[in-house]
C-alpha atoms as an extended CHARMM CRD file, in Angstrom:
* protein
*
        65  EXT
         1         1  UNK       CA            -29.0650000000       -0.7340000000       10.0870000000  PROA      1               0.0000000000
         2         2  UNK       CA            -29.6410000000       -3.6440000000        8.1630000000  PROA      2               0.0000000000
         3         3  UNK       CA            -28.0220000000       -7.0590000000        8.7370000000  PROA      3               0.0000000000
         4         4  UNK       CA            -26.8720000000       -7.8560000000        5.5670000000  PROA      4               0.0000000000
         5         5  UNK       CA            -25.9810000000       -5.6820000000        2.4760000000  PROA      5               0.0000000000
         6         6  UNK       CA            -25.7040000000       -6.3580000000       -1.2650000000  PROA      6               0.0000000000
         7         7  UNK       CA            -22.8910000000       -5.3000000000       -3.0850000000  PROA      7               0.0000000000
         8         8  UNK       CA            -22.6700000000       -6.7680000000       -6.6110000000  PROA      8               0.0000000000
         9         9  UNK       CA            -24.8390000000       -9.8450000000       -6.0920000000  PROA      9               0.0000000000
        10        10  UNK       CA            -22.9040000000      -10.7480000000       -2.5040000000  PROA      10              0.0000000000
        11        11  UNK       CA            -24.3510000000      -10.2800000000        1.1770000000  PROA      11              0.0000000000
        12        12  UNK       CA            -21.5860000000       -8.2450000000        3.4580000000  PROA      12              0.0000000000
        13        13  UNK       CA            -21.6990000000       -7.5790000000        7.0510000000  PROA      13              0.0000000000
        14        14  UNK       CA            -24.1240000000       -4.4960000000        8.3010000000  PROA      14              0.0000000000
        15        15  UNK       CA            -20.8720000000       -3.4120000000       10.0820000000  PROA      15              0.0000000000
        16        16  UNK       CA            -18.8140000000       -3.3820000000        6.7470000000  PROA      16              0.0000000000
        17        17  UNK       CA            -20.0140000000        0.6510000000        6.3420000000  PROA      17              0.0000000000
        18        18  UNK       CA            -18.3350000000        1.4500000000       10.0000000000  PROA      18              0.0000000000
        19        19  UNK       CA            -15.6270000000        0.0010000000        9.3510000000  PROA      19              0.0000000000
        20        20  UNK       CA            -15.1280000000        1.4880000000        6.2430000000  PROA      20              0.0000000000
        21        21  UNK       CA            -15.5050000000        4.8510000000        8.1900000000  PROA      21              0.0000000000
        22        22  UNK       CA            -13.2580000000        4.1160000000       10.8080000000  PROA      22              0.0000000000
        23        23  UNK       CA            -10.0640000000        3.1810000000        8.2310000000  PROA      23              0.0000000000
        24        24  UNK       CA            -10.5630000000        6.4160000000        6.6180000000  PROA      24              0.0000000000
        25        25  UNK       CA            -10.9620000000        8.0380000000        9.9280000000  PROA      25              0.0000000000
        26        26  UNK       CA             -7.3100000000        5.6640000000       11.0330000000  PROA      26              0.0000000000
        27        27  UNK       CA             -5.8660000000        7.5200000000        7.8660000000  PROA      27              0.0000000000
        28        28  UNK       CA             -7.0860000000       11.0830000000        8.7770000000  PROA      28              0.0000000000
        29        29  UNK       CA             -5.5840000000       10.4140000000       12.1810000000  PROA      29              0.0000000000
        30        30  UNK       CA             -2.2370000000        9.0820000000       10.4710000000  PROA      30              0.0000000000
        31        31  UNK       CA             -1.8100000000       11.7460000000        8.3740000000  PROA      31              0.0000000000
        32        32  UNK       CA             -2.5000000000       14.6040000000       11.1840000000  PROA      32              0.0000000000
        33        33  UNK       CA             -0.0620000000       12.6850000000       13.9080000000  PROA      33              0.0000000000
        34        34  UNK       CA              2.2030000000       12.2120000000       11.0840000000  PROA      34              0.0000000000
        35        35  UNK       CA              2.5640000000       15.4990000000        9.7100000000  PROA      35              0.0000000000
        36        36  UNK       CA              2.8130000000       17.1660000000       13.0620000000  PROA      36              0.0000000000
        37        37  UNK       CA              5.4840000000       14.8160000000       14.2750000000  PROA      37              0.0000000000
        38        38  UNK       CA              3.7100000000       13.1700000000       17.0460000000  PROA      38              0.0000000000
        39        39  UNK       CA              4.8880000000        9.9810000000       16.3240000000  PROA      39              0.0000000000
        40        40  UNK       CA              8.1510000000       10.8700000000       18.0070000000  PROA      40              0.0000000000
        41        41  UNK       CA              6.5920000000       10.7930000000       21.2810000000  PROA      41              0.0000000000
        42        42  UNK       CA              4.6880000000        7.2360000000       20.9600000000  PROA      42              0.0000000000
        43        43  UNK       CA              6.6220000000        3.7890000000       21.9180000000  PROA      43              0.0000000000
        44        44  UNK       CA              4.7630000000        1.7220000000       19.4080000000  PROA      44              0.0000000000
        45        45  UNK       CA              2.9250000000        3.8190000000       16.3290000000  PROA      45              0.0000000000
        46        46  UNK       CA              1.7270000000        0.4200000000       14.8010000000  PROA      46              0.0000000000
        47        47  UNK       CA              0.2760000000       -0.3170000000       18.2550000000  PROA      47              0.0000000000
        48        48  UNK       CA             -1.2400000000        3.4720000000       17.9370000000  PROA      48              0.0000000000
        49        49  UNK       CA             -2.8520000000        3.1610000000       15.0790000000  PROA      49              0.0000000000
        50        50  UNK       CA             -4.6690000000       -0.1190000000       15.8650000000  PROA      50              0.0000000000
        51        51  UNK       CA             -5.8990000000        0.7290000000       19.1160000000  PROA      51              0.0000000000
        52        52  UNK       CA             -7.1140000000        4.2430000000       17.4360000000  PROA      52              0.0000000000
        53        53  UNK       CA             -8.8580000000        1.6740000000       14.9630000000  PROA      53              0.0000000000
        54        54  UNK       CA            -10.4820000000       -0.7930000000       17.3660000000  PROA      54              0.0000000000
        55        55  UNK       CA            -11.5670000000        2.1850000000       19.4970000000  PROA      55              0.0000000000
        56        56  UNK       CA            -13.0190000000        3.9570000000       16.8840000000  PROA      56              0.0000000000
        57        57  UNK       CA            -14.1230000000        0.6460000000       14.7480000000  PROA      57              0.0000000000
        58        58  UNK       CA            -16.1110000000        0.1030000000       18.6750000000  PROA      58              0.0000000000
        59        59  UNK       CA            -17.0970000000        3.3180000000       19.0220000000  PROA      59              0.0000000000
        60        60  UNK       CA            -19.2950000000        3.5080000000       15.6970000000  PROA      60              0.0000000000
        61        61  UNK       CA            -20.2090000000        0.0190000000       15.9580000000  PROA      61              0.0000000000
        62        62  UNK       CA            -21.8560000000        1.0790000000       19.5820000000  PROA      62              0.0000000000
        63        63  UNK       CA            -24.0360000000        3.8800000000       17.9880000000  PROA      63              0.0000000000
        64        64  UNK       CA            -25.3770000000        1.0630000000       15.6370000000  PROA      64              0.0000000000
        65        65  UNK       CA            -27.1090000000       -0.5270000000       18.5510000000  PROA      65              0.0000000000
């Protein structure tokens, strides 16, 4: 994966593609747990969905290196 990549004449992160991935894999997530009603059963949901994005976000950035 390269370090650096051009968008429009400005150098972005490598990692900006994962983490792309991982919010619209956060919304996927958000959508299921909220559709389902699982959010009834978790203390914090904005605390949820964070740690589903770091872990994820970590995850993918893992299988970079």
């Amino acid at each position: 994966m390269p370090r650096e990549i051009a968008l429009g004449g400005v150098l972005v992160p490598g990692l900006l593609v994962w983490f792309l991935l991982a919010v619209v894999l956060l919304l996927l997530f958000d959508w299921v747990v909220g559709r389902y009603g699982l959010y009834r059963y978790v203390w914090h949901p904005a605390l949820l969905r964070l740690a589903f994005l770091i872990c994820v976000f970590g995850g993918l950035a893992l299988l970079t290196f």
